[in-house]
Each structure stands twice: as structure tokens, then as C-alpha cells.
N, C-alpha and C positions, 0 to 999 in steps of 0.2 A: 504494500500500500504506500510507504513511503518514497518508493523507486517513480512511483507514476506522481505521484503532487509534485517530485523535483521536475520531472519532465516537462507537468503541467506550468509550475514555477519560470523553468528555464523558455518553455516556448512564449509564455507572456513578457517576459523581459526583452526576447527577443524581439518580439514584435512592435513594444515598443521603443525599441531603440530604433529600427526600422520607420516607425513615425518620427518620432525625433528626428533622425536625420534628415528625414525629407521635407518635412518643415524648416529646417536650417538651410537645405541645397536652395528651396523655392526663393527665402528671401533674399538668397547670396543674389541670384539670380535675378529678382526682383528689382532689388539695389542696383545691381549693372546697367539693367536696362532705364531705371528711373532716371540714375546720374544720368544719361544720354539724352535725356528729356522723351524719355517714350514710357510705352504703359505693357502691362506685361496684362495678356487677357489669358493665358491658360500655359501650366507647368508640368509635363508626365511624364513620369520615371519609364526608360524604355531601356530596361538590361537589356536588352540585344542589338540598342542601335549600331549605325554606322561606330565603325571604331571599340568596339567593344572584345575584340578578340585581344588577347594580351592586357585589357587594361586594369591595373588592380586597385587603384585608391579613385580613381575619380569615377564618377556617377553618369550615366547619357540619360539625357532629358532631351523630351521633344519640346520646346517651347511655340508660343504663337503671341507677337506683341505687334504694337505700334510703336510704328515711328513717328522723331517729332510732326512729320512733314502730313501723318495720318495713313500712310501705308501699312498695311497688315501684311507681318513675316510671319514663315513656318521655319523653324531653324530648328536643330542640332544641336545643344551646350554641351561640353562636361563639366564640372565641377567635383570640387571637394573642398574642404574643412583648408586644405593649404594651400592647392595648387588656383584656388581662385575660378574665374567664368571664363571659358572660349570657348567661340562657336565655331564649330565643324561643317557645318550648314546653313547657310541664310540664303534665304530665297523670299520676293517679294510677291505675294499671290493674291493678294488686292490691291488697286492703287487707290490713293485718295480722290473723290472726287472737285475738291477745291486742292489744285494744284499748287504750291507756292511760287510768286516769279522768279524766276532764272535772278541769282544774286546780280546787282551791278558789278561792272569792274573793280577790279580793288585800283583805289585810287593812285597808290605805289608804282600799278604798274602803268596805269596810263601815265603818272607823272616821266615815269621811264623812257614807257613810247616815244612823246614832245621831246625829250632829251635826244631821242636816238635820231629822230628825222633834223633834228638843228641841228645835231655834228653832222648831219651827212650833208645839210646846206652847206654847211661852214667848210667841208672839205671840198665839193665843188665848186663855189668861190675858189678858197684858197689853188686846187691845180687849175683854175680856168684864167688865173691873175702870171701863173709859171710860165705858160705858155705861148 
């Protein structure tokens, strides 16, 4: 009788360590994606995902979040307790339908540009005054 209660014992401990951790991989995961300014809409533990042959501390999750911009990814994470979030998969399978516009030039490089075309006034001048 006492063989099967440690049994009983050992498989509930197990299982909830099992919860625990996956409650910890979710918000690791969660956090990543938040700092990036997106939202994470769903987190499933997938032991057999891509990359799972050899792997022995970190975790495959299928995730599905937005990005800031409001596109919805289907990705691949692993994670663990040390090694932190990377994605193995990201793929975008909805777009947003209010697009954001295409960012302006960064102003650097336009200032760049104007610089580049006036040396190149300034050397046609200068070889057209040589000769």
C-alpha cells in the first residue's frame, strides 16, 4: 500500500512541476514578445516540434502573436529557464488590414545624399576649370 501512495505522490509532483514550468516558459515568452511591442495571442508546448531531436534543456513551443504593425505570426520558440527565447520559425499568416506607411527616409541619409551630389558638382567644376 505504501509503494503505490509514493507512486501516487511522485506522479502528482511530477505533474506539477510540469505546470510550473510551463507557466514560466509562457511568460518568458510572453515578455519577449511584449518588449517588441506585440501581443502574444496563444503558447503550446509541442515536444516534437521542428528541432527537437537532440534537444535536452530547452522547450518547443508553437506560439501565435502580433506584431506591433498588427500582423499575426505562427512561429516556433524554444526556450528555457537559461538559454532565454529564439525563434526557429516565424512566418506571417495574416496581414494587418490598416497597413503602416512605409517609414520616411532617415534624414542622415538624405543629408548624405545632398552631400554626395555637391562633391560631385564640385569635382566637375573643378576638372572642367583643368582643362
Amino acid at each position: 500500500m505504501g509503494f503505490g501512495i509514493g507512486i501516487v505522490i511522485f506522479a502528482v509532483v511530477a505533474m506539477a512541476l510540469r505546470l510550473l514550468v510551463d507557466v514560466m516558459d509562457e511568460d518568458r515568452v510572453r515578455t519577449y514578445i511584449t518588449e517588441r511591442h506585440g501581443r502574444l495571442l496563444s503558447c503550446d508546448w509541442t515536444p516534437f516540434g521542428k528541432g527537437w531531436f537532440g534537444e535536452r534543456n530547452n522547450r518547443i513551443y508553437e506560439v501565435r502573436y502580433l506584431d506591433p504593425e498588427g500582423n499575426e505570426h505562427h512561429a516556433e520558440c524554444k526556450t528555457s529557464m537559461f538559454s532565454g527565447v529564439y525563434f526557429t520559425e516565424d512566418h506571417i499568416i495574416r496581414y494587418s488590414r490598416h497597413r503602416s506607411p512605409k517609414p520616411q527616409v532617415n534624414s542622415r541619409v538624405a543629408d548624405l545624399e545632398r552631400e554626395n551630389r555637391r562633391l560631385r558638382e564640385e569635382l566637375k567644376r573643378a576638372n572642367g576649370s583643368n582643362t
